[in-house]
N, C-alpha and C positions, 0 to 999 in steps of 0.2 A: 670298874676301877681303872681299867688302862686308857680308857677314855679321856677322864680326868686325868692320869699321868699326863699323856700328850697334850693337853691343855696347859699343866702345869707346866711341862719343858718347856712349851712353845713362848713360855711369858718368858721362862730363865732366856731362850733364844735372844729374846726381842729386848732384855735387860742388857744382855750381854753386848750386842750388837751397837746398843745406844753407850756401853762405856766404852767400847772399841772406838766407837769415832768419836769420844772425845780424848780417849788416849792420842787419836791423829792429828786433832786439832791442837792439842797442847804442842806437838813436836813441832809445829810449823812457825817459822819465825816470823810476827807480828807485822803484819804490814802497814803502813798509813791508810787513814779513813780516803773514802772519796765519795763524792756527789753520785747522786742517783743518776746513772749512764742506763739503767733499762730502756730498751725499745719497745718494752710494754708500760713504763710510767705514764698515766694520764697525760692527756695535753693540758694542762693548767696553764704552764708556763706559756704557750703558745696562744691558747683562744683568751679573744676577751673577756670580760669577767659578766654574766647576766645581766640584767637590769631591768627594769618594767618596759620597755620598750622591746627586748629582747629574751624571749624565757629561754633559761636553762634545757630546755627539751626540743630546743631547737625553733619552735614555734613564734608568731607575732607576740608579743608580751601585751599586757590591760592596756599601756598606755602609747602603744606604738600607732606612729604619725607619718602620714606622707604628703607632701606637698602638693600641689594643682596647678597646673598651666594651661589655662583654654585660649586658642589661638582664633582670630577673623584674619582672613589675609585675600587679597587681590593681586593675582601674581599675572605677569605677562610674558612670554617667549617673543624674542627679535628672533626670529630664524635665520635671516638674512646675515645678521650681522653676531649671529651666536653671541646673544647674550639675553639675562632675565632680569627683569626689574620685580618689583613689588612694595605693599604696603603692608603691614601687620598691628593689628592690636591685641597683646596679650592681658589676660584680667590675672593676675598671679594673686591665687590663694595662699594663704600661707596659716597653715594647719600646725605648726609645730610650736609648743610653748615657749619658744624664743619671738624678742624684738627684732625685725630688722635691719639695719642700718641705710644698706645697701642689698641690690639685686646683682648675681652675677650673669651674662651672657655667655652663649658661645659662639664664635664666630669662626667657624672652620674650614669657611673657605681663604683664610687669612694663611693656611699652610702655604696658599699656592699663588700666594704675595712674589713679587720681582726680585723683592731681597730678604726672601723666609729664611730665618736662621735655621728652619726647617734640615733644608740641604746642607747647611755643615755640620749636622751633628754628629757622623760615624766617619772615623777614621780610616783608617786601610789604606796600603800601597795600591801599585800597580797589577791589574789584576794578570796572568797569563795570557785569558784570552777572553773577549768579551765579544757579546753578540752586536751586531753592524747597529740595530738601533737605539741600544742602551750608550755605544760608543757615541754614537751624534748626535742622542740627546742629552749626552755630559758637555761632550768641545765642543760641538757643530751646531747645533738651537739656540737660536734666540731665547733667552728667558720671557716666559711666559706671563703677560701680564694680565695676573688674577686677583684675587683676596675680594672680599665688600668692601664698597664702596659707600658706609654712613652717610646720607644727604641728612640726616634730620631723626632726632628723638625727643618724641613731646610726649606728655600727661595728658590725661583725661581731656583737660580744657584748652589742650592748644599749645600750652607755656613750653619752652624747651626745657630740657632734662638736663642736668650738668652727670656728662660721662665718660669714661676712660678707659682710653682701647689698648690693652695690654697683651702685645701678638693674636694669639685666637681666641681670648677673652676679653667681653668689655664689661666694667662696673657702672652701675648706674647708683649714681648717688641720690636718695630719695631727700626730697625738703623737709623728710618727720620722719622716723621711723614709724617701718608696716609692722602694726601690734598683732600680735598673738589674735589667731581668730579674725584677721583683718583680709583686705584685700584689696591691689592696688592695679589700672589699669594704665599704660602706656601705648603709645605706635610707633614703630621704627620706618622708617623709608628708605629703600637699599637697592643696590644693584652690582652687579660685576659681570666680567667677561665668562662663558662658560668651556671648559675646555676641551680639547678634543683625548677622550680617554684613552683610544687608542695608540698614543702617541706618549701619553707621561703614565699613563698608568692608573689614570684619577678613581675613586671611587663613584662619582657619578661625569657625566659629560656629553658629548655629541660620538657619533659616528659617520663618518662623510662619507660615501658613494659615489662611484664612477661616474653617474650620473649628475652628481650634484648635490642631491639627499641627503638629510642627515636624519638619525635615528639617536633620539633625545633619552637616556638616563639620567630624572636629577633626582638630586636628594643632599641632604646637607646645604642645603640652596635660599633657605634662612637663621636668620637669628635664632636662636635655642634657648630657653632656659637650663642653666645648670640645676644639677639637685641638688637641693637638703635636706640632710637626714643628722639622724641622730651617731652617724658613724663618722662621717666626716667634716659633718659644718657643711659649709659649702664644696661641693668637689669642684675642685678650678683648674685642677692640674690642667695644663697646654696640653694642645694638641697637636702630639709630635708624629704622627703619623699610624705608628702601630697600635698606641690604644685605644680602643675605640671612643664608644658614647657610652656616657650617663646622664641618662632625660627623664625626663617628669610627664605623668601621665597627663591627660587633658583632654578637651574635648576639641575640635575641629571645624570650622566651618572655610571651605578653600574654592576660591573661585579662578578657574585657570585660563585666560587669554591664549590662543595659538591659531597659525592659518586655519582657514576654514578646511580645507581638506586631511586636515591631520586627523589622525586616531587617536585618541587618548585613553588612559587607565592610571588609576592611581588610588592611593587610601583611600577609602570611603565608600559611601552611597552615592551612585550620581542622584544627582536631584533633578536634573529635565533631561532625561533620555528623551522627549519629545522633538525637546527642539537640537539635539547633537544625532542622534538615530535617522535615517531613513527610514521609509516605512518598511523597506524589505528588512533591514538589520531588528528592526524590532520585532516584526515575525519570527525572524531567526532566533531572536534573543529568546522569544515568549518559549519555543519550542526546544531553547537548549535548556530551558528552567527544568525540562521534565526527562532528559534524557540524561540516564544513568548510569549508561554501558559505553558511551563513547561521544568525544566531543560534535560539537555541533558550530560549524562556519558562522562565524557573526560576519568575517568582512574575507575574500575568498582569495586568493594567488592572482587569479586573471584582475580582480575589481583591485588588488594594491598595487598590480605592475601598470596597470592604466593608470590611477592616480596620481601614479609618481613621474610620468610625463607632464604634469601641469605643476605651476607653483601660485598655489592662491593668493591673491594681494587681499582677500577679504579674513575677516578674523570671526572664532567660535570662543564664546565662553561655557567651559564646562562644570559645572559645579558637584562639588560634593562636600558631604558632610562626616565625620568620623566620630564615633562615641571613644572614650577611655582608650587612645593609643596613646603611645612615646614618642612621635617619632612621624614625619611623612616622607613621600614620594612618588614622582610621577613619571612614567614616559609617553612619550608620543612622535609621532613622523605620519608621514604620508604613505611610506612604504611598509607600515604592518597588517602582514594576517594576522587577524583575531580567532580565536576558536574560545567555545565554553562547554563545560557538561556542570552537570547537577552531582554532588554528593551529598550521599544522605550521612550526617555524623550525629550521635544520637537523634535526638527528637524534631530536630530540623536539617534544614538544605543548604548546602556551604556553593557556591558556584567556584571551580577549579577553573581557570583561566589562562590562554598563554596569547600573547605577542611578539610576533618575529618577523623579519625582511624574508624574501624570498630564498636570500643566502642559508638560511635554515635552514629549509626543505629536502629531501623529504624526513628526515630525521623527525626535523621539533612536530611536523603535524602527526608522525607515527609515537613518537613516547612522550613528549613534553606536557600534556594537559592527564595524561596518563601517569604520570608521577609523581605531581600535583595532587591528584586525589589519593593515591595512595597514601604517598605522606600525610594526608591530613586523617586518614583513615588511622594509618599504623600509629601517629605519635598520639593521637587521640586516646587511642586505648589503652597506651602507659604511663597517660597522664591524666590529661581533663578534654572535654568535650571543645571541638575549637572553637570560640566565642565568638569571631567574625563570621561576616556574609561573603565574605570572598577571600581568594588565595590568586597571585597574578604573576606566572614566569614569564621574565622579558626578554630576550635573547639580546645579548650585548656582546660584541667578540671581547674576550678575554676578561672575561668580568663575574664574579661572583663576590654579592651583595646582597645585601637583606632591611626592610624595610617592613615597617607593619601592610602586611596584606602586597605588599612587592618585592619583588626581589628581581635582581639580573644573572644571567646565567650565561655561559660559554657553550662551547661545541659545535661548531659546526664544518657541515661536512664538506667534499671538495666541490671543484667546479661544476663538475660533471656528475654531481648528485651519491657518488660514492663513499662511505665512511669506513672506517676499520673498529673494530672490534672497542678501542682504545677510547675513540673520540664518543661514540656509540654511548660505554659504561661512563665515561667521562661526564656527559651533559646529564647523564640519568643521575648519577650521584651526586653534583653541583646542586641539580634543582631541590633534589632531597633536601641535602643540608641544607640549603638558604631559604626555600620553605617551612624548612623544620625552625629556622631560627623565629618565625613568628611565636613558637612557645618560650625559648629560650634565643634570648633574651625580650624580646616583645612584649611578653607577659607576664614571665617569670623573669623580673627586673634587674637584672644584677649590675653591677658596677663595670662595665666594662673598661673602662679606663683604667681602670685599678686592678681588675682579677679579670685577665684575657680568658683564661683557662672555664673560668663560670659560665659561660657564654659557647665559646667553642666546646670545648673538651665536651660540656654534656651532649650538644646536638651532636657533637661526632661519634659521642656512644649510642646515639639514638639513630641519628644514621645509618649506624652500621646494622642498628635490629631491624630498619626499614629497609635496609639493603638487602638483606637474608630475607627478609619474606618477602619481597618483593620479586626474589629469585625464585620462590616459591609458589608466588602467584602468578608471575607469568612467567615459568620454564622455557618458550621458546624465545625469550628475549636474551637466555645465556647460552654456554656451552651446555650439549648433550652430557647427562650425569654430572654435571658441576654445579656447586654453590656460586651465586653471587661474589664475582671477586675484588670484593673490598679492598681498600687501599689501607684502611689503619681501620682498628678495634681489634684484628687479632691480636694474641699474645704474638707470636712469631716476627710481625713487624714491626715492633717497635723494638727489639732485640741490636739491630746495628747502630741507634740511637743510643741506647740506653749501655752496649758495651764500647763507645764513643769516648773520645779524648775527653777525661773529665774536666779541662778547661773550659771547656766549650760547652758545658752544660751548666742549665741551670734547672733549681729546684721550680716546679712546675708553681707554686706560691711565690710568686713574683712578677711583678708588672711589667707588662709586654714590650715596654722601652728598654727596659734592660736583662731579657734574654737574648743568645747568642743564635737560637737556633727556634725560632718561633711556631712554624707549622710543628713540630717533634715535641714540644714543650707544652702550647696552650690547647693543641689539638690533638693530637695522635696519643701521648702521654695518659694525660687522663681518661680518653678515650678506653684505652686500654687498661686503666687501672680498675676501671669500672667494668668490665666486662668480663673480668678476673675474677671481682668481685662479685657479680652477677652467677658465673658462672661456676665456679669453685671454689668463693668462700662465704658464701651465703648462701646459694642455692637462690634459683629463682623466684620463688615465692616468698621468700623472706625477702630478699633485694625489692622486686614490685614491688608488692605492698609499701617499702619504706621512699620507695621512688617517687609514687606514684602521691606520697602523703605529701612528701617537700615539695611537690609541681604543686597540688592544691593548698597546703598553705601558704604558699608565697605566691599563687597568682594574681597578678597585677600590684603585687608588692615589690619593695625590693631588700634582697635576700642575700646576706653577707655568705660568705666558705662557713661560718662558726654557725652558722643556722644552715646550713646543709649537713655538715659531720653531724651536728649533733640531731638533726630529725633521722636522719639516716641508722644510727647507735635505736631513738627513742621508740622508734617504730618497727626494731626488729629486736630487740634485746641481744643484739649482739657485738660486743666494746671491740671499737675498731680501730682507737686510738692509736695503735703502731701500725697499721694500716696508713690510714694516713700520717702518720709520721714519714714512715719508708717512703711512700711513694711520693706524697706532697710535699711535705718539708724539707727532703735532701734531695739526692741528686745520687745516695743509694743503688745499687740495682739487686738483682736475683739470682744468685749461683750457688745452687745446691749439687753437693756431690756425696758418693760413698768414698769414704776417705777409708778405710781396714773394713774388716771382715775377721771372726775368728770363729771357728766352731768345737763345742763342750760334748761332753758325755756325763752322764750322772755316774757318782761311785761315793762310797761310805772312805775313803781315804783320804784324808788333806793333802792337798797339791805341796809344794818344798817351799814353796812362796809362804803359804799361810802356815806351815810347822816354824819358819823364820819367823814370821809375825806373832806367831804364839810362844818361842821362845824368848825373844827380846822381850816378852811381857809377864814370862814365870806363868806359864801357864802351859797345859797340857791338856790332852783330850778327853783325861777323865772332870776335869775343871770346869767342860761344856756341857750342855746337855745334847743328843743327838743331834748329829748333824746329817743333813747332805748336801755333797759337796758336785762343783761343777767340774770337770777336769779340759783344760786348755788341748786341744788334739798338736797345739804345735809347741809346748814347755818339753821339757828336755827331759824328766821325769814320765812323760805320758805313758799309759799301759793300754796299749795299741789293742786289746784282749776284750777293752770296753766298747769297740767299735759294733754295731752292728744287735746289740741287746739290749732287751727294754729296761726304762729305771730301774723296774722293780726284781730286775735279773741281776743287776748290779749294784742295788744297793738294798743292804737285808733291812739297814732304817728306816728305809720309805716302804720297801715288803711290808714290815710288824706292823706301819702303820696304816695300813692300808686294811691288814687284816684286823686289826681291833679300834677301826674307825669308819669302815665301808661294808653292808653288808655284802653277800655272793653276788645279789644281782647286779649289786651297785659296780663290784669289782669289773664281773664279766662286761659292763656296756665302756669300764675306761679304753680309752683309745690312748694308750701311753705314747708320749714323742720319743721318737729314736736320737731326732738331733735337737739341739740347739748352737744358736747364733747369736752372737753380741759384733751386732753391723754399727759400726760405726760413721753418723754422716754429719759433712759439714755444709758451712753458708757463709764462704770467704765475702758473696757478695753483698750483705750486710742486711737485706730487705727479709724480716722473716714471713714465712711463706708457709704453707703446709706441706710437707712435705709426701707427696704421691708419688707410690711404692710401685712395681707390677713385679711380683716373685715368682720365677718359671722352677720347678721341681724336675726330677731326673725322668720323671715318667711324662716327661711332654707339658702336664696341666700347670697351672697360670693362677696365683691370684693377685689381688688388689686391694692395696690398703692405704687412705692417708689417713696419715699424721697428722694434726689440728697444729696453725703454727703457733699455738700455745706451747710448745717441744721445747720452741730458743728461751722459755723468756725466764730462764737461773743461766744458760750458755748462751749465747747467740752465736758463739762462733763454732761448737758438736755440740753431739749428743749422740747416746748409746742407747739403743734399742732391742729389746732380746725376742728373736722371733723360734718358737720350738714348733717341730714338725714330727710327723711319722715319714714324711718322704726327705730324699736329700735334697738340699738348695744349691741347684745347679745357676741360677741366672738372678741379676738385680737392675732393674732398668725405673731410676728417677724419672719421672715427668714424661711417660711415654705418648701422651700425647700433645704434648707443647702446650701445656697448660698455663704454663706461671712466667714465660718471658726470662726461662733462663738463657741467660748469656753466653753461658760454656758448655756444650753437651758432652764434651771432650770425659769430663768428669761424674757422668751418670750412669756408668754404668761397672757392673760385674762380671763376671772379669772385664778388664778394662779395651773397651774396642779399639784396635786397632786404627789411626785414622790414615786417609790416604791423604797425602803430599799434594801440594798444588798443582806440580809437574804431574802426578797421576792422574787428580782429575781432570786437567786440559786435556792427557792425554785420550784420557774415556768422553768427555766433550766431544772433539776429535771424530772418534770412531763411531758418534751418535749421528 
C-alpha cells in the first residue's frame, strides 16, 4: 500500500509543480515575439540548399560534374636574361550541362604588371617603423616590369581567337558555343620577365648568388583555366594577391628547355631520364628506388659547387608527363643537390625528394627528404593513400609554396653552417605543410580563391598531427621530454587572436581579400577549431572516421564548406551546427566561467522563500503532498543544525520513504550525499562549448566531469548545475587543461584565484 501512496504523491508532486510554473508564467509581463536567435538552430539559413549535383549528406550528388583541361606545352628558360617563354595547347572538356559562350583564362602573372592596380588596393598610413627592404621596395625600386606578355591566341586550325584581357583574367570568345559534352582545342604563345622573389616577395621567381647563379622557382608561369562548376559559373574573381587558385584538373604533357647543366624537377614523370641523367646519377637513382630509411645523393654538394663555376651556352629538354593534377611547377639551377629515398604508402613506392643550393646545408640534407616522407606517410593515414609517384621540397629563401608534387620551402641556416632551434623546427614544419598541401588542396579541390580557410585551415590541422608524431618518431630532433612545438593547432595559441580587437577580426567564412588578419583567420583559426573538435568534442574516432570520409569523397573533386559540415554531421552522427556557427560564421570566442556557487542541505521544512510563494497562492503544506526541501546554507532563515547529517537524518519524508520503498540491503548500500551545490556557470564569450569541470573535495581527491555544450542551448549566456557529494567541495577549476581556447582564465575558477599584476610578474621574470 505505501508503495502505491508514494507513487500516487509523487504524481500530486509533479501536478503541482506543473501549475506552479504556470502560476509564474502568468505573473510575468508579456514580452514581444522574436526570431530564432538559438546558437543551436540548424544552418539552413546559412548553407546552400542540396541539389543533384550536391546531396544533402554532404557527399557528390547523381548528377555532379567537373570540368577537364589537358594541357601540351613547350616551355623555355633564358637564364641569362631571366625570362620564360612558351607555347600551350589546351583541349577543354566541358563536362557540365551547360552551353558555353565563352572560355575564361587566368593570367596571374598580370599582378606583377608595371601599373597592377594590384598595389593600390590597401590603404594605411604611415607605418612606425618598417624594415630597410620593404622601405625601398615601396620609394626606392624601380617597378618591376612583369605580367604576360600575349603574342598570339589561335584555334585548332591556326585562325586567331578574338580575346579580352581583363587585369588577371582573359575571356576568349569562342566562334560557336562549346555544347554540353563537347570539347574545344586552342594555343596561347606567351612570355614575361620572371622576377627575383627575393626581393618583392613573389610566389615563384629566381634567386641570384654571389656568384652569379640563379636558383629558379616557377609556377603560375602559364595561362590557367579557370573553373566551372555548378557553384559559381565561372569563378573569374581577379587575382588580388591573397586568394589563391581555383584550377581544373587535366592531364599534362610538359616539355622544359634550360642550360644543359641545370638540375631540374618538376610535376610529373620525367620521360627520358636517359638523355638528362648521367650514367652515375641513374645508378644513384636506380639504388635510391629501394632505400627506405634514408635518402640517397642523386647530384652530391662537391658535383653542384663544381657546376656552378661553369654557365652552359648549350640547352636540355627535360620532359614530363602528369596524370589528373590542377596545377604545375618546376625548379631548376645549376647549383642544386638532389637527394631521394623510396617511401612505401600503401601498396606502392612514393619517391620523397628534395633540392637545395649549398646554402641549405647541413640542415636540408639532415631533415628535408626526412619530412617529406613523413608527411606523406602521416597524412596518408588520415586520409587516402597518396596518389602520386613523387613529393619534391625545394629550398627557396623565404618561400613557402605548394604545387602538385612541388613545393618551395624556407630555412636555412647561417654562414657557417649553424642553425637554432628556431630555423631548425621552422623548415621542418614549412615542408610539412606545403607537402601536405598536395592532399589539400591538390586533390582535395577546394576553391581557393573564395574559401582561403579550406585549403589552409585543414592542412594546418593536419600539420599540426604530423607535427606531433613526428616529434614522436624522431624524439631526438626536439627537446629532451617535449612535444613538437607547434606554432598553431593548440587551443592555447589561438587564444591572443581570438581575445583580439574585435575590429580586426574576421569570421573565418570569408575570402581572404577581405580579412584583416590572414595567417589567424584562414590558418591558425580553423586549425584549431578542428582539433577541438577532434579532440574534445567528438573524440577521435568519431572525428577520423568522418575526416577521413570528406578526404575520400571529394578526392580530386571540388568540394564547397557546405560538403564538408555536412559529411562531417553524416559520418559521425553528431549535429555540429552551432559548432560551426561559433566558430566559422562569427568572429564569436570561448569564455566560460563559474559565475556563484551556493551550497544546500536536505530538511522536511520550507525555506521563508517558498512559505512566501505558497502564501501569495493560498496554499499551505497540508495542500502538498510530501515534500523535501533543499535548504540554502547562506538565506537568513538557515538551521545551521542541518550541517553535517545525512538526508535521511534530516528529513523523516525521505526516511519513510526509503523505508517503505527500499529493501534493508538496498538501504545499507545507499551512500547518501552530505552536501549539495547549485554552481552556477556562465559563457559571456558567446561560443558554446562543453563545459569541463575538474572538482577537488576537502580530502585532497579530484574528479572530472564535462558538460556536453548541449547545456547553453535554452541559455547561452548560464546555467545551473547541481552537483551532490558525501565529501565537501573545496575547489572548481573550468578547462584545467586549456582545452577549448578560452580567452579569460581570470574567471575559471573557485574560489577565485588571485591573479598577479603585471609589475609582479616582471618582477618574478626578473628574479628567474
Amino acid at each position: 500500500m505505501n508503495k502505491i501512496k508514494y507513487g500516487f504523491t509523487t504524481l500530486i508532486f509533479l501536478f503541482s509543480a506543473v501549475v506552479f510554473a504556470q502560476d509564474q508564467e502568468a505573473e510575468k509581463t508579456k514580452e514581444p515575439g522574436h526570431l530564432n536567435q538559438s546558437k543551436f538552430k540548424q544552418l539552413y539559413e546559412e548553407f546552400s540548399t542540396p541539389n543533384s549535383y550536391r546531396s544533402a549528406s554532404g557527399a557528390p550528388g547523381h548528377a555532379y560534374y567537373q570540368q577537364q583541361a589537358n594541357y601540351v606545352m613547350d616551355i623555355e628558360l633564358d637564364d641569362k636574361n631571366h625570362r620564360i617563354s612558351g607555347s600551350e595547347t589546351i583541349t577543354y572538356i566541358n563536362n557540365s550541362p551547360d552551353d558555353l559562350e565563352f572560355l575564361w583564362i587566368q593570367l596571374d602573372q598580370n599582378i606583377r604588371e608595371k601599373d597592377s592596380k594590384a598595389k593600390l588596393k590597401n590603404g594605411g598610413g604611415v607605418p612606425m617603423a618598417e624594415q630597410a627592404s620593404a622601405f625601398a621596395g615601396k620609394y626606392m625600386a624601380e617597378p618591376f616590369e612583369g605580367g604576360f606578355i600575349i603574342e598570339e591566341v589561335k584555334d585548332a586550325s591556326g585562325k586567331p581567337l578574338a580575346h579580352t584581357i581583363n587585369f588577371t583574367m582573359m575571356r576568349i570568345d569562342l566562334p560557336k558555343p562549346l555544347k554540353s559534352k563537347e570539347q574545344v582545342s586552342f594555343s596561347i604563345k606567351w612570355n614575361y620577365n620572371i622576377p627575383n622573389h627575393t626581393v618583392n616577395r613573389a610566389r615563384s621567381g629566381y634567386e641570384e648568388f654571389a656568384d652569379g647563379n640563379r636558383a629558379y622557382v616557377i609556377a603560375q608561369f602559364f595561362p590557367r583555366m579557370a573553373v566551372y562548376n555548378d557553384v559559381e559559373g565561372w569563378q573569374n574573381h581577379q587575382f588580388w594577391g591573397n586568394g589563391e587558385f581555383a584550377l581544373t584538373f587535366g592531364d599534362y604533357e610538359v616539355n622544359i628547355t634550360v642550360p644543359a647543366d641545370h638540375i631540374l624537377d618538376a610535376t610529373g614523370t620525367l620521360q627520358n631520364r636517359k638523355e638528362v641523367y648521367s650514367k652515375e646519377m641513374i645508378k644513384r637513382y636506380e639504388k635510391a628506388k629501394k632505400s627506405y630509411d634514408k635518402p640517397v645523393l642523386i647530384v652530391t654538394q662537391d658535383e653542384a659547387v663544381e657546376a656552378a663555376k661553369g654557365f652552359s651556352e648549350k640547352k636540355k629538354t627535360w620532359k614530363f608527363k602528369a596524370k589528373n593534377v590542377r596545377d604545375y611547377g618546376f625548379a631548376t639551377s645549376r647549383r642544386f643537390i638532389w637527394d631521394m629515398q623510396a617511401v612505401k604508402v600503401g601498396n606502392k613506392d612514393v619517391m620523397a625528394v628534395s633540392l637545395y643550393p649549398k646554402e641549405g646545408n647541413p640542415l636540408w640534407e639532415e631533415y628535408s627528404t626526412k619530412a617529406v616522407a613523413h608527411t606523406l606517410k602521416s597524412y596518408s593515414s588520415h586520409t587516402f593513400d597518396y596518389p602520386y609517384p613523387k613529393a619534391i621540397s625545394v629550398h627557396a629563401k623565404n618561400q613557402g609554396m605548394e604545387y602538385p608534387m612541388i613545393c618551395w620551402n624556407y630555412g636555412r641556416p647561417n654562414e657557417d653552417g649553424t642553425y637554432s632551434d628556431r630555423v631548425k623546427y621552422g623548415m621542418i614544419s614549412v615542408i610539412i605543410h606545403e607537402v601536405g598541401h598536395n592532399f589539400f588542396p591538390m586533390i582535395v579541390n577546394s576553391d581557393e580563391r573564395q574559401w582561403g580557410w579550406m585549403d589552409e585551415g585543414l592542412d594546418t590541422f593536419m600539420q599540426y598531427m604530423a607535427e606531433q608524431e613526428f616529434g614522436e618518431l624522431y624524439p631526438e630532433a626536439v627537446a629532451p621530454n617535449s612535444a613538437y612545438p607547434s606554432r598553431r593547432g593548440a587551443p592555447a595559441k589561438i587564444v591572443p587572436y581570438m581575445a583580439g580587437d574585435q575590429s580586426t577580426i574576421s569570421p573565418i567564412m570569408s575570402n581572404p581579400e577581405n580579412v584583416y588578419q590572414l595567417g589567424p583567420n584562414a590558418y591558425a583559426k580553423p586549425a584549431t577549431a578542428l582539433n577541438i573538435l577532434r579532440e574534445t568534442i567528438m573524440g577521435r574516432e568519431l572525428f577520423d572516421h568522418a575526416f577521413k570520409t570528406y578526404a575520400q569523397r571529394w578526392m580530386f573533386k571540388h568540394p564547397t564548406p557546405e560538403d564538408f559540415f555536412r559529411t562531417m554531421e553524416d559520418a559521425s552522427a553528431v549535429d555540429l551546427d552551432y559548432y560551426w556557427r561559433g566558430w566559422f560564421y562569427t568572429t564569436d570566442y570561448v569564455d566560460i566561467g563559474v559565475k556563484g556557487i551556493k551550497k544546500y542541505y536536505v530538511t522536511d521544512k520550507p525555506s521563508k522563500k517558498m512559505l512566501e510563494y505558497m502564501e501569495a497562492r493560498n496554499l499551505t503544506t497540508a495542500d502538498l503532498p510530501p515534500l523535501v526541501y533543499l535548504a540554502d546554507e547562506d538565506a537568513e532563515d538557515f538551521d545551521s543544525n542541518l550541517k553535517g547529517k545525512a538526508p535521511s537524518e534530516s528529513s523523516m519524508t525521505l526516511k519513510e520513504y526509503m523505508m517503505d520503498n527500499m529493501t534493508e540491503a538496498e538501504r545499507k548500500a545507499v551512500k547518501e550525499p552530505k552536501y549539495f551545490y547549485e554552481i552556477s556557470y556562465e559563457s559571456p564569450g558567446g561560443i558554446p562549448m562543453p563545459i569541463i569541470v575538474e572538482y577537488t573535495y576537502a580530502d585532497g581527491s579530484t574528479e572530472n566531469i564535462t558538460y556536453p555544450a548541449e547545456v547553453w542551448r535554452k541559455n547561452s549566456e548560464e546555467v545551473k548545475m547541481v552537483m551532490s557529494s558525501q565529501k565537501e567541495l573545496t575547489n572548481i577549476v573550468i578547462d584545467p587543461k586549456l582545452e577549448t581556447a578560452d580567452i579569460d582564465t581570470t574567471n575559471n575558477s573557485w574560489p577565485k584565484k588571485e591573479q598577479e599584476s603585471d609589475f609582479d610578474q616582471f618582477k618574478e621574470k626578473i628574479k628567474g
